[in-house]
MOPAC internal coordinates of N, CA, C and O (Angstrom, degrees):
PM7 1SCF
backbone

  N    0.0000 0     0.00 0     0.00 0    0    0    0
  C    1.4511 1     0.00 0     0.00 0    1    0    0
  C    1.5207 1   109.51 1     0.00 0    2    1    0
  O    1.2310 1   123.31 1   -41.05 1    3    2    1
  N    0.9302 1   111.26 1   138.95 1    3    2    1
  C    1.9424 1   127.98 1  -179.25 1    5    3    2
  C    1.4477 1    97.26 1   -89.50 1    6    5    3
  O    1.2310 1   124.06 1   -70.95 1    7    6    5
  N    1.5033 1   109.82 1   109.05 1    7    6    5
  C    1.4049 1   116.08 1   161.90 1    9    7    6
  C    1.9436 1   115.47 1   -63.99 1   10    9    7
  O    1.2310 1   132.22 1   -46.75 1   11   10    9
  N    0.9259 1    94.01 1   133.25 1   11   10    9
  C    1.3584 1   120.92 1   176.33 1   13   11   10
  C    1.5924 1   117.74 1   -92.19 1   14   13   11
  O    1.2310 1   115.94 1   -61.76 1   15   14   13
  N    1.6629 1   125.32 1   118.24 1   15   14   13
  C    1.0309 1   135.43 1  -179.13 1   17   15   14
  C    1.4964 1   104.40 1   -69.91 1   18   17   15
  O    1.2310 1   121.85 1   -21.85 1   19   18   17
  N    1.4695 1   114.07 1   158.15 1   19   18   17
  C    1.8891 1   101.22 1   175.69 1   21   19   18
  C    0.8688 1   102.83 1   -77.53 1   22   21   19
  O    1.2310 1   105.10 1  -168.25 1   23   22   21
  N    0.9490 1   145.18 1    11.75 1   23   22   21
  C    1.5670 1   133.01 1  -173.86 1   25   23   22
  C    1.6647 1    89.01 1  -100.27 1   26   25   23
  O    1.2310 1   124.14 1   115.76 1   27   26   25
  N    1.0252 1   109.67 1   -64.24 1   27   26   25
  C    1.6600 1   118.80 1  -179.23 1   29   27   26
  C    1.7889 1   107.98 1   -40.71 1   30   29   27
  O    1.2310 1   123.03 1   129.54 1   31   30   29
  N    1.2316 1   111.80 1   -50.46 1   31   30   29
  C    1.3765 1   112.73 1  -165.31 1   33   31   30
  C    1.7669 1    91.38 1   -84.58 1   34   33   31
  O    1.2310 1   113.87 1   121.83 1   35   34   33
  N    1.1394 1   129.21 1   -58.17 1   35   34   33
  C    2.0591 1   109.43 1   173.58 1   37   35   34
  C    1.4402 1   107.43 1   -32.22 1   38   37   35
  O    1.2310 1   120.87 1   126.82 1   39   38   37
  N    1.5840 1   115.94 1   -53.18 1   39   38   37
  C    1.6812 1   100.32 1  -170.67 1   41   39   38
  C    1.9502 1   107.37 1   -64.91 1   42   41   39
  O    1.2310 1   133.13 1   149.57 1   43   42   41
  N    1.3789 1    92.23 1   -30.43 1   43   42   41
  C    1.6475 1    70.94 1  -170.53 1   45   43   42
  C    1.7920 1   101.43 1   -67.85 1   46   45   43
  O    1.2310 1   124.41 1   122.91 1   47   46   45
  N    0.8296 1   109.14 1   -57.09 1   47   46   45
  C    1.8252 1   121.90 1  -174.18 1   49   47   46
  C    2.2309 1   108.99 1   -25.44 1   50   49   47
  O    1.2310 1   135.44 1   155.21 1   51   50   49
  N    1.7903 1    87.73 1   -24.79 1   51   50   49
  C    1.4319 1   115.27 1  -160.47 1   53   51   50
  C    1.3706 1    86.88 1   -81.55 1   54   53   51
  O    1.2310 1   124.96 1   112.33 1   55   54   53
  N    1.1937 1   108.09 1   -67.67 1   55   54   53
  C    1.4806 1   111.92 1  -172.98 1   57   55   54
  C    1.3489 1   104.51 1   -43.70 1   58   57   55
  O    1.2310 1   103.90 1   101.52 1   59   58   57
  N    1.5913 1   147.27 1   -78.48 1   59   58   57
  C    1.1548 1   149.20 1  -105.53 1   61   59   58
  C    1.5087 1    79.78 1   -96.16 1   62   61   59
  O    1.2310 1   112.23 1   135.90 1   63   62   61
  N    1.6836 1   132.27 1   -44.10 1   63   62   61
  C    1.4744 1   118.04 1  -172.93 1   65   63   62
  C    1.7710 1   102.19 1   -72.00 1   66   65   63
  O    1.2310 1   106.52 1   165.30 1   67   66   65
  N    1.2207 1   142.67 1   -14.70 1   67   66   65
  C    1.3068 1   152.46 1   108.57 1   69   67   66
  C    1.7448 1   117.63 1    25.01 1   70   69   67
  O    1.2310 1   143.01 1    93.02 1   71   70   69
  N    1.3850 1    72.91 1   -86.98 1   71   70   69
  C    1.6806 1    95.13 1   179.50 1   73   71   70
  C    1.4501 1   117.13 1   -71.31 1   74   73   71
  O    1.2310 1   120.35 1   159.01 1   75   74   73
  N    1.5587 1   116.93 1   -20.99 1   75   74   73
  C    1.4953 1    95.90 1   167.44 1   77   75   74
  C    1.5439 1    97.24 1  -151.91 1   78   77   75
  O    1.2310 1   144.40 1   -89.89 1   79   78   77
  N    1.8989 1    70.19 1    90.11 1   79   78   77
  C    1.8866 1    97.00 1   163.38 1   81   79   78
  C    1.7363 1   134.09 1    76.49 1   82   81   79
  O    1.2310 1   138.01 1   147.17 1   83   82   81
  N    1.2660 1    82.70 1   -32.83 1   83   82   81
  C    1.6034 1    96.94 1  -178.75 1   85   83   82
  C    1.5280 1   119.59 1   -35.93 1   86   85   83
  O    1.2310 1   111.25 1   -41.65 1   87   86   85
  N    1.0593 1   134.07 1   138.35 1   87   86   85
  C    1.4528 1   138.07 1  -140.79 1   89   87   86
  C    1.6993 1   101.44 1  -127.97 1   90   89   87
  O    1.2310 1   121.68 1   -46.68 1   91   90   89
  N    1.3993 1   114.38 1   133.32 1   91   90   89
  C    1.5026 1   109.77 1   178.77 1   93   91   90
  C    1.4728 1   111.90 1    29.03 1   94   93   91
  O    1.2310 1   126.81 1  -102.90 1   95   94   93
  N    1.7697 1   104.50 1    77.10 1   95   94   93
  C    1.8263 1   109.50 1   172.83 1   97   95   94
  C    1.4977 1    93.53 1  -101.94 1   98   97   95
  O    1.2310 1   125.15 1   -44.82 1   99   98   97
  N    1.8137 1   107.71 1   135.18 1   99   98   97
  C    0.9049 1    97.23 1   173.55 1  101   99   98
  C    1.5617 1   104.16 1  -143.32 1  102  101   99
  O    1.2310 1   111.21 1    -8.98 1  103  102  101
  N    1.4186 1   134.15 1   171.02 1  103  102  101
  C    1.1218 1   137.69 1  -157.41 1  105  103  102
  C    1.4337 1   101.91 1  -107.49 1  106  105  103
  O    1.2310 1   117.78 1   -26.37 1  107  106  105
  N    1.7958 1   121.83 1   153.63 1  107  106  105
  C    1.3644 1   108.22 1   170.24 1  109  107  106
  C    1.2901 1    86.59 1  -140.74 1  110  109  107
  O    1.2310 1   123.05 1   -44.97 1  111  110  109
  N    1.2452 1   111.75 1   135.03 1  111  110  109
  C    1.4733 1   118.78 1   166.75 1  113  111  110
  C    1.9187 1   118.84 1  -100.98 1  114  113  111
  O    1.2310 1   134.15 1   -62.86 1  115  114  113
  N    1.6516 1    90.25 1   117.14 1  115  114  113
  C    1.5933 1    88.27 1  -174.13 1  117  115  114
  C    1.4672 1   122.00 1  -117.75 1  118  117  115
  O    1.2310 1   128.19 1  -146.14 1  119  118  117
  N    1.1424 1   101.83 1    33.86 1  119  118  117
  C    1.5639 1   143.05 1   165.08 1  121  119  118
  C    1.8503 1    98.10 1   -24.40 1  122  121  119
  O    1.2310 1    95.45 1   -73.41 1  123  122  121
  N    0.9923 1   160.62 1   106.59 1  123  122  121
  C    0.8825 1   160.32 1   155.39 1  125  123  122
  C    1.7780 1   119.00 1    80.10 1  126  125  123
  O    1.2310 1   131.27 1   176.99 1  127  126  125
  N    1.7409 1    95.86 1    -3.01 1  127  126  125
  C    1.3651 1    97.15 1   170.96 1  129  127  126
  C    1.8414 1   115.27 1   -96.47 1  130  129  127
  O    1.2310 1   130.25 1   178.61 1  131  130  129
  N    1.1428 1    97.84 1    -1.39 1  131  130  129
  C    1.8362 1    97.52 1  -175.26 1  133  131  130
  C    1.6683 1    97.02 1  -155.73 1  134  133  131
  O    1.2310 1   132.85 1   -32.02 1  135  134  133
  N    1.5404 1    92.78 1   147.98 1  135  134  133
  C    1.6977 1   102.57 1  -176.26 1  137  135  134
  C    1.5507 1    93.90 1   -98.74 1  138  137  135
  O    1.2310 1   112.25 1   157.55 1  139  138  137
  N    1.3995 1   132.22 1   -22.45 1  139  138  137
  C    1.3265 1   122.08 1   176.69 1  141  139  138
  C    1.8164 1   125.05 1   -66.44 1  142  141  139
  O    1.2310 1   118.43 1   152.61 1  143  142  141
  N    1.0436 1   120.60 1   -27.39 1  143  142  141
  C    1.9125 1   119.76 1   140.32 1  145  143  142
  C    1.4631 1    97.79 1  -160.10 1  146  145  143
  O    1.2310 1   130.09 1    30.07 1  147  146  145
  N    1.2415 1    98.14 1  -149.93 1  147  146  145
  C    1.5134 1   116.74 1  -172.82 1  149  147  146
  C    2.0020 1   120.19 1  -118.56 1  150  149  147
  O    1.2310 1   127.96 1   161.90 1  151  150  149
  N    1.3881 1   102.28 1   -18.10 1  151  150  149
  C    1.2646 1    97.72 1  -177.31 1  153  151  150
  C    1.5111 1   115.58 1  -141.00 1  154  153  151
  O    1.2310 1   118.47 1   -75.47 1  155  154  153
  N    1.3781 1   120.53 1   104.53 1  155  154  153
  C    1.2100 1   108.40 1   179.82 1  157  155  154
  C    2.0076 1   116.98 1   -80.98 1  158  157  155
  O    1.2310 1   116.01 1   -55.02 1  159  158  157
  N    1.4922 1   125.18 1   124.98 1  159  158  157
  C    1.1945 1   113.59 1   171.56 1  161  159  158
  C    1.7713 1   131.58 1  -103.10 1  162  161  159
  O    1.2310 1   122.14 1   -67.98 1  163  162  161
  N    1.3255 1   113.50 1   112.02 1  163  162  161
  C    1.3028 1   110.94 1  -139.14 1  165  163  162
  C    1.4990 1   108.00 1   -98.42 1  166  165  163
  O    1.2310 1   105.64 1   -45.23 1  167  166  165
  N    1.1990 1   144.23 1   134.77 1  167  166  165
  C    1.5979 1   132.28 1   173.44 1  169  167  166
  C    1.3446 1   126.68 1  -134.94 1  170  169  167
  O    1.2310 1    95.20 1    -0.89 1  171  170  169
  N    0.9271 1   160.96 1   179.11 1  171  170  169
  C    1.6979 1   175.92 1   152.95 1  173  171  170
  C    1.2595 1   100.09 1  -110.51 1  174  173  171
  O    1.2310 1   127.86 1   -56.50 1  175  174  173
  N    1.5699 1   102.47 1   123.50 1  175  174  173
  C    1.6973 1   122.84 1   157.03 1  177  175  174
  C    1.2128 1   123.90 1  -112.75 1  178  177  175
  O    1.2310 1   112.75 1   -43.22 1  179  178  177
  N    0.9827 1   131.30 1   136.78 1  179  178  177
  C    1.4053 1   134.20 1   174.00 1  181  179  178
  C    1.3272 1   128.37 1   -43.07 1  182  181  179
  O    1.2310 1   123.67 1   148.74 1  183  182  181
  N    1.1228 1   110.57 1   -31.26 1  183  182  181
  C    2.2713 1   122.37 1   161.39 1  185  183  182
  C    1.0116 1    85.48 1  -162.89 1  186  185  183
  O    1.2310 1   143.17 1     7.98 1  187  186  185
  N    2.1725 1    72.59 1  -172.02 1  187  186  185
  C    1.6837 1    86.98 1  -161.47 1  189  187  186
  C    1.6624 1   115.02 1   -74.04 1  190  189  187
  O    1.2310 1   129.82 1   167.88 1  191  190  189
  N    1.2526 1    98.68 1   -12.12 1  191  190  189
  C    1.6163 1   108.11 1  -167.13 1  193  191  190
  C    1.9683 1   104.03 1   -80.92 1  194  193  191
  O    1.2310 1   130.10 1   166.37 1  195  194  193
  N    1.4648 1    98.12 1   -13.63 1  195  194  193
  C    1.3013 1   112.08 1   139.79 1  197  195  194
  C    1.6292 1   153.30 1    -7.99 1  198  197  195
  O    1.2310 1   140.63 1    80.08 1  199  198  197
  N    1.3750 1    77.58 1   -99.92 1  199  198  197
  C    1.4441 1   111.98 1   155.66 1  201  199  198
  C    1.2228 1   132.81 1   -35.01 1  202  201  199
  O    1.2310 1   128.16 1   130.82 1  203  202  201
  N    1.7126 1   101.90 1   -49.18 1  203  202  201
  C    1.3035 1   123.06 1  -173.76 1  205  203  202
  C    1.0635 1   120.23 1   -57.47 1  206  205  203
  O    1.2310 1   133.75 1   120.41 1  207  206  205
  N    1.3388 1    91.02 1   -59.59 1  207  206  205
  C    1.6495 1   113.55 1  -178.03 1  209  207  206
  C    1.4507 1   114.41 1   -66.57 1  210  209  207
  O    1.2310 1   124.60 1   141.10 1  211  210  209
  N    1.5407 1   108.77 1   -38.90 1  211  210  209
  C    1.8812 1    81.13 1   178.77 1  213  211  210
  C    1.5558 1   114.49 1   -89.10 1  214  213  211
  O    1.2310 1   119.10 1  -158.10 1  215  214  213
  N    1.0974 1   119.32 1    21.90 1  215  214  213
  C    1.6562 1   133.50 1  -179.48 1  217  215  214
  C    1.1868 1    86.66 1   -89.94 1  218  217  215
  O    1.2310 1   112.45 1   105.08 1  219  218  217
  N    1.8195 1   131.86 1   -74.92 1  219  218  217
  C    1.5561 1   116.50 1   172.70 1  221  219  218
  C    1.4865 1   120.68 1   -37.87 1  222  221  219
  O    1.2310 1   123.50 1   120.57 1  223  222  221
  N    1.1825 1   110.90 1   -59.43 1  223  222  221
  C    1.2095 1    93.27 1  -167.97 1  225  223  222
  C    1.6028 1   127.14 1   -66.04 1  226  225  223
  O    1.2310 1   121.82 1   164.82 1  227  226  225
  N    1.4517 1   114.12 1   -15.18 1  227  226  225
  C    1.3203 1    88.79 1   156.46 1  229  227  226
  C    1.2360 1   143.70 1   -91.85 1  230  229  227
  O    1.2310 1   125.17 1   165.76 1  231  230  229
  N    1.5247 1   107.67 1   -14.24 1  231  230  229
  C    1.6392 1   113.68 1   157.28 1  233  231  230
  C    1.5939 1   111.08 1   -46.94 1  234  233  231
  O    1.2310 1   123.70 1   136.73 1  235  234  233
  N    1.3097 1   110.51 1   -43.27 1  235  234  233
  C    1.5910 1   118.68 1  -171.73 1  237  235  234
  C    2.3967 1    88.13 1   -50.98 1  238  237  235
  O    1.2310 1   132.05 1   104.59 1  239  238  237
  N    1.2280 1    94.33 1   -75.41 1  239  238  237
  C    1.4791 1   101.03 1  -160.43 1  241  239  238
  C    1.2374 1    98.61 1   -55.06 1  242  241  239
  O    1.2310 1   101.24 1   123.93 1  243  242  241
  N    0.9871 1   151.76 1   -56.07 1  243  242  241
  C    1.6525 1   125.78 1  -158.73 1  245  243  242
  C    1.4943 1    91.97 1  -105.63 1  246  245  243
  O    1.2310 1   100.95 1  -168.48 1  247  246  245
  N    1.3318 1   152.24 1    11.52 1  247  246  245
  C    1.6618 1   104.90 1   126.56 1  249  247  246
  C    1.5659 1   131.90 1  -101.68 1  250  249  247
  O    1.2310 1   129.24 1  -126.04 1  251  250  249
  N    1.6044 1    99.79 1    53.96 1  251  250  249
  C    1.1036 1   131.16 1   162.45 1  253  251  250
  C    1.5011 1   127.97 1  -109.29 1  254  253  251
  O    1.2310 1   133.13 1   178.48 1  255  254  253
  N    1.7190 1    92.23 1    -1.52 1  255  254  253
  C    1.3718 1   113.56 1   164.28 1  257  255  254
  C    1.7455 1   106.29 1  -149.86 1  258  257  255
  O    1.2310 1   140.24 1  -114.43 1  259  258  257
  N    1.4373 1    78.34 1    65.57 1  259  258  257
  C    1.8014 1    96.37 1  -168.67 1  261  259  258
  C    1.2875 1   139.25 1    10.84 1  262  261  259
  O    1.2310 1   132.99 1  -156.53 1  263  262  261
  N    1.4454 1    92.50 1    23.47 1  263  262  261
  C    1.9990 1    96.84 1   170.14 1  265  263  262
  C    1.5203 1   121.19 1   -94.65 1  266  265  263
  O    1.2310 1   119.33 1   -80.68 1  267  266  265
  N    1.2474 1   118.88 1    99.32 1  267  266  265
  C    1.5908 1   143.43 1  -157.04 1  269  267  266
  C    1.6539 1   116.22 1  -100.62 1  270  269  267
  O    1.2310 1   129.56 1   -71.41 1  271  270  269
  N    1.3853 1    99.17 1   108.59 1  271  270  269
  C    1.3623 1   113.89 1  -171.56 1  273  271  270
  C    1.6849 1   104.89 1   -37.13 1  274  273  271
  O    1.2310 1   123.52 1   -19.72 1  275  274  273
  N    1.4887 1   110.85 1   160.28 1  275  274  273
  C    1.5878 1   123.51 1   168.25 1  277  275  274
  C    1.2832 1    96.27 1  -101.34 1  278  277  275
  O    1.2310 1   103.58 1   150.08 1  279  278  277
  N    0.7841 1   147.81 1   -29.92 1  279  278  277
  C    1.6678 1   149.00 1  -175.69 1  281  279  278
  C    1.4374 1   116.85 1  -171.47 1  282  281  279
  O    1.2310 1   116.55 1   -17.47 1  283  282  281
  N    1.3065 1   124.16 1   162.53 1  283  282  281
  C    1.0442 1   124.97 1  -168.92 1  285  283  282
  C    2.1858 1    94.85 1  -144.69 1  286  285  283
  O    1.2310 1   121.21 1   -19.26 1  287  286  285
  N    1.1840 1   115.28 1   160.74 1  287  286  285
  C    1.6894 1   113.33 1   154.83 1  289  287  286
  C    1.0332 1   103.77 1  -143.55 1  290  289  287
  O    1.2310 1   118.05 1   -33.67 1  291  290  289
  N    1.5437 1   121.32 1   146.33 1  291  290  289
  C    1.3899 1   143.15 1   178.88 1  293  291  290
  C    1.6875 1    98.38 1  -129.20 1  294  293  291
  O    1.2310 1   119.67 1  -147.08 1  295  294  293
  N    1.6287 1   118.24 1    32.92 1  295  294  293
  C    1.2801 1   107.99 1  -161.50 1  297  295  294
  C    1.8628 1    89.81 1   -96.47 1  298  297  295
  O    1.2310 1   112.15 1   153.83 1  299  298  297
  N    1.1034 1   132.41 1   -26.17 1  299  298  297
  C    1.4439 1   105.70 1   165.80 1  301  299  298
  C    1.6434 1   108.68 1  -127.56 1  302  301  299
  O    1.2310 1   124.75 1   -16.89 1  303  302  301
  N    1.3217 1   108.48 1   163.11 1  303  302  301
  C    1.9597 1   114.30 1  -161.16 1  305  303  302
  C    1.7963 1    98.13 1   -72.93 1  306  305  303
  O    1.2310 1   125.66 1   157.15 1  307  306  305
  N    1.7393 1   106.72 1   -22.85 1  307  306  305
  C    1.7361 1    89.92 1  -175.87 1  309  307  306
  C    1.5324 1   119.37 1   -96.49 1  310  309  307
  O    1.2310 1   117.91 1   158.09 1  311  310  309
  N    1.0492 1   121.58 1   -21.91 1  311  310  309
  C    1.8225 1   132.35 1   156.78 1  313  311  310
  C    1.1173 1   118.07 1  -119.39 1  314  313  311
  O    1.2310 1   125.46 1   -58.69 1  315  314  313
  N    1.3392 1   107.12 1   121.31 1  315  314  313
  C    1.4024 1   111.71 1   164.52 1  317  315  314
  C    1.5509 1    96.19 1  -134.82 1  318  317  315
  O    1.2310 1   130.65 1   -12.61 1  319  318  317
  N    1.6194 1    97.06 1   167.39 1  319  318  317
  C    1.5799 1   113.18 1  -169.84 1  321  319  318
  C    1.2138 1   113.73 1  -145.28 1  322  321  319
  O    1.2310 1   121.61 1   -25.98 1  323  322  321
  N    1.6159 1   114.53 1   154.02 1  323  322  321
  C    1.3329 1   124.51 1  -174.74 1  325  323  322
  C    1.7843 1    97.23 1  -115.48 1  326  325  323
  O    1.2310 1   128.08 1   -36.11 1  327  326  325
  N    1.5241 1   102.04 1   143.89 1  327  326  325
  C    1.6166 1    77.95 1   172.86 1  329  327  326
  C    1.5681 1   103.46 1  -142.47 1  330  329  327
  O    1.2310 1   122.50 1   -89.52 1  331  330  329
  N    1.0423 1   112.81 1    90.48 1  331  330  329
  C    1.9351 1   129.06 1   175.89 1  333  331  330
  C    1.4240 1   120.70 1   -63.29 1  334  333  331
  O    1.2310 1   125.10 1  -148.39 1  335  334  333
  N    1.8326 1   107.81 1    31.61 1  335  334  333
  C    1.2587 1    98.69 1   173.32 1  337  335  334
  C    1.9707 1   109.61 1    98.53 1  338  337  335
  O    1.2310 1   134.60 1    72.65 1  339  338  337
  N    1.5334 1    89.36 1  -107.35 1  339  338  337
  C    1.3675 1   116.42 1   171.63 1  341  339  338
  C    1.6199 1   118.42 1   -68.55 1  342  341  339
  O    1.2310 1   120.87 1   156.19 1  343  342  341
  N    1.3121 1   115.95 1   -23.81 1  343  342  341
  C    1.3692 1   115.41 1  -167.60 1  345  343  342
  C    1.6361 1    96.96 1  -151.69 1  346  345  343
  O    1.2310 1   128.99 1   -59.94 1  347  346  345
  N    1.3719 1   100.29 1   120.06 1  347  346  345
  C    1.5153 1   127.77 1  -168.52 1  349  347  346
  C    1.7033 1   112.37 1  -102.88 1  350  349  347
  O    1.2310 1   111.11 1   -73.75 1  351  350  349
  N    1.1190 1   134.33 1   106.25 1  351  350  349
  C    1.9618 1   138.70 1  -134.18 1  353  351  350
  C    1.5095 1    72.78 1  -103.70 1  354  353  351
  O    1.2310 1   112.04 1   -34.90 1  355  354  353
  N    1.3237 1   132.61 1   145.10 1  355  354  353
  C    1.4926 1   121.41 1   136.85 1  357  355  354
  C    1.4452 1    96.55 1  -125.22 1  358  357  355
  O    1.2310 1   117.89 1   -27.58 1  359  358  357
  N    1.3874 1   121.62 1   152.42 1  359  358  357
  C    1.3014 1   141.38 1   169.05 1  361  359  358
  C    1.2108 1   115.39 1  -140.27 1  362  361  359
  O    1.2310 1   123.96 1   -58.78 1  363  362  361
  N    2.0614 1   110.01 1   121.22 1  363  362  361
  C    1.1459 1   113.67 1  -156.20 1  365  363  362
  C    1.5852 1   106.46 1  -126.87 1  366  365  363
  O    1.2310 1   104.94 1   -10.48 1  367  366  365
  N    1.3931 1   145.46 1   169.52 1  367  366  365
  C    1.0605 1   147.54 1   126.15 1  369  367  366
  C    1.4786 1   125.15 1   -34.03 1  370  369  367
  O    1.2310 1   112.20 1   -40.66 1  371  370  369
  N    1.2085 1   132.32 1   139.34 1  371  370  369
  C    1.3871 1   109.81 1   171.96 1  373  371  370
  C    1.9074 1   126.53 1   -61.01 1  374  373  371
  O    1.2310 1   121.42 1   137.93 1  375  374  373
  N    1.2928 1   114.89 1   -42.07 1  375  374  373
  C    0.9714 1   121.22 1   149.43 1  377  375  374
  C    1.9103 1   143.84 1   -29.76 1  378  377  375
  O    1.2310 1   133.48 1   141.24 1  379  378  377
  N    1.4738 1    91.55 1   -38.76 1  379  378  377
  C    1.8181 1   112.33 1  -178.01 1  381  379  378
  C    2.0107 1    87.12 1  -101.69 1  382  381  379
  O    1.2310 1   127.48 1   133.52 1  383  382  381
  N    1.1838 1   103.20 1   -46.48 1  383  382  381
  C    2.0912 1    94.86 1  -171.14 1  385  383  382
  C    1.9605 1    88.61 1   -49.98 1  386  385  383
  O    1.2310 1   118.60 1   141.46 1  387  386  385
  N    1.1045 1   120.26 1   -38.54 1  387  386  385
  C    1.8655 1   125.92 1  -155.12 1  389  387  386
  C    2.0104 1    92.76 1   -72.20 1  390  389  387
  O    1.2310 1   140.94 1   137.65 1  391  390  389
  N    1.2767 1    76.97 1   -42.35 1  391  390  389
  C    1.6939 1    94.74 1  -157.31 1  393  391  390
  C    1.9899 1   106.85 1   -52.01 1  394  393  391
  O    1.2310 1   131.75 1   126.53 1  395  394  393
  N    1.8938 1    94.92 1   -53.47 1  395  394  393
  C    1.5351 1   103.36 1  -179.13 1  397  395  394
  C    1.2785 1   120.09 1   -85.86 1  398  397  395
  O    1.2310 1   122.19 1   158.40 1  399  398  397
  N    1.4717 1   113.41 1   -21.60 1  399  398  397
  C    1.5960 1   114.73 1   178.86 1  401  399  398
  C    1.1706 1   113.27 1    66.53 1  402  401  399
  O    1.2310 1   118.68 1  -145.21 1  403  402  401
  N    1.5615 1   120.12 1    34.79 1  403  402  401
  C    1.8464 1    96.94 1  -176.09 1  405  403  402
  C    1.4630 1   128.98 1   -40.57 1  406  405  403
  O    1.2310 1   138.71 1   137.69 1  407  406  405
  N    1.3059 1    81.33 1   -42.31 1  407  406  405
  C    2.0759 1   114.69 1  -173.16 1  409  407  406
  C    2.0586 1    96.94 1   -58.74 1  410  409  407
  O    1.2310 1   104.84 1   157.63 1  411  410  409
  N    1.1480 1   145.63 1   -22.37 1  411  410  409
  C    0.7163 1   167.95 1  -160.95 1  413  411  410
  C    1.6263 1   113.46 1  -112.21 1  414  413  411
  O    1.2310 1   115.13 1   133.97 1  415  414  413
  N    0.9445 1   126.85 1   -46.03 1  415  414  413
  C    1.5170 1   139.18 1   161.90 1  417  415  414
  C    1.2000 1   121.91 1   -54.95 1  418  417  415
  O    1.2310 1   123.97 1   120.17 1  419  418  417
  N    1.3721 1   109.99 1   -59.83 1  419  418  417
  C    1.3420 1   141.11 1   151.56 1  421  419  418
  C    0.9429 1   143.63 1   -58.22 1  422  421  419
  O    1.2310 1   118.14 1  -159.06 1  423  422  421
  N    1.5012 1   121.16 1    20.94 1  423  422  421
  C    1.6181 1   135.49 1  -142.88 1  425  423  422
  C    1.3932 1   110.28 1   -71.27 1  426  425  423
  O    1.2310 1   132.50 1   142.35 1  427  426  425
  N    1.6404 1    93.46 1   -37.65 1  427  426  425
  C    1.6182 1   103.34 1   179.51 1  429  427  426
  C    1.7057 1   126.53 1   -80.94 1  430  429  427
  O    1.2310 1   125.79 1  -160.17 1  431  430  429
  N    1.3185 1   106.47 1    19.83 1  431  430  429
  C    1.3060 1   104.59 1   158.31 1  433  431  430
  C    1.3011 1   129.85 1  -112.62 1  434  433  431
  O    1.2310 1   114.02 1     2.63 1  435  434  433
  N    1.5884 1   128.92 1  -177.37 1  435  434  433
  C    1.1305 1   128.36 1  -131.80 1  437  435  434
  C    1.8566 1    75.77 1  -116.68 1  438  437  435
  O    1.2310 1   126.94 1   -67.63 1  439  438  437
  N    1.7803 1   104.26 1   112.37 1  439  438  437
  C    1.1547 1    99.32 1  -179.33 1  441  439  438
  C    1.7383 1   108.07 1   -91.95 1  442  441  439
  O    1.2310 1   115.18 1     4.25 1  443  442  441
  N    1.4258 1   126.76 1  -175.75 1  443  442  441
  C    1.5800 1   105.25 1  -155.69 1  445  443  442
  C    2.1078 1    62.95 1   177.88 1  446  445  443
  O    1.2310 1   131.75 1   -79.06 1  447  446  445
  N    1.4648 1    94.91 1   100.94 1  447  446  445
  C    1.4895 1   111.95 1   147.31 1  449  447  446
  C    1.4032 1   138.05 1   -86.88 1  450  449  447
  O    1.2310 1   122.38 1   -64.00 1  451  450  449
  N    1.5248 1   113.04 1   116.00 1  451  450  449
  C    1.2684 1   125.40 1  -169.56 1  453  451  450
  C    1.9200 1   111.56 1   -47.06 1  454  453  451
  O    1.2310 1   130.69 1   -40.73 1  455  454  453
  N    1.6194 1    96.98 1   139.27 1  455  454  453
  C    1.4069 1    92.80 1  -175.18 1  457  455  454
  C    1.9602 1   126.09 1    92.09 1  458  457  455
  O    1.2310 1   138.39 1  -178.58 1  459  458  457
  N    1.2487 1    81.96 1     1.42 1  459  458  457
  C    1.4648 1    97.40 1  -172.48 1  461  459  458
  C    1.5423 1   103.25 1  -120.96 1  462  461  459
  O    1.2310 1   124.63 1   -40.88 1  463  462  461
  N    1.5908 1   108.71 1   139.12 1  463  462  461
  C    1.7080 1   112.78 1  -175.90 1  465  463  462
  C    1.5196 1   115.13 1   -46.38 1  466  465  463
  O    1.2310 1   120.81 1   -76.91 1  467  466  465
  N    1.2082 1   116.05 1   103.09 1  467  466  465
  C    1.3514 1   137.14 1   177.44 1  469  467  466
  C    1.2561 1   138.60 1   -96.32 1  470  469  467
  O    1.2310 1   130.99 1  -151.75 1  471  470  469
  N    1.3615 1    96.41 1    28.25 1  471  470  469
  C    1.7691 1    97.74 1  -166.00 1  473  471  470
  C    1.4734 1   110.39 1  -101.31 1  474  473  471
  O    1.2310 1   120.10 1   180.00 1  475  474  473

């Protein structure tokens, strides 16, 4: 297996909410701003049934390239999160993304919008 840098594994994680639908994904790099990982990956779904689904589906895709969540919550329908250690998934409602502001919390990191030259 080809280890994957976090940076490498947010864009892929980016992509796959990408590919189905996921709305304003965007990257946060917390590279020296937080000891809890390094990359937060942030998205908007269309509902809650939303949410759901692109939370499966990316557990589905990367442990299909054997990278296996540390935890996961399904404890409320408008955020839920994956958390791989190094790279922390949130998937929000538009309403709950407005509500917590990660992007806003986090102001001081190096944000990095999905879909955009990333190399």
């Amino acid at each position: 297996m080809t280890t994957m840098t976090s940076k490498e594994k947010a864009l892929k994680i980016a992509d796959i909410l990408g590919e189905k639908k996921g709305e304003e994904v965007v990257l946060l790099n917390l590279e020296g701003l937080s000891d809890l990982t390094n990359y937060f990956v942030v998205c908007t779904a269309m509902s809650n049934n939303h949410v759901k689904a692109l939370i499966d589906e990316v557990e589905y895709e990367m442990e299909k390239i054997n990278i296996i969540a540390n935890t996961k919550s399904y404890k409320a329908d408008d955020w839920q999160i994956i958390d791989y250690f190094d790279v922390i998934v949130h998937v929000f409602t538009a309403s709950s993304r407005e509500k917590y502001d990660l992007e806003g919390v986090w102001k001081n990191a190096e944000f990095i919008r999905a879909g955009e030259d990333n190399e």
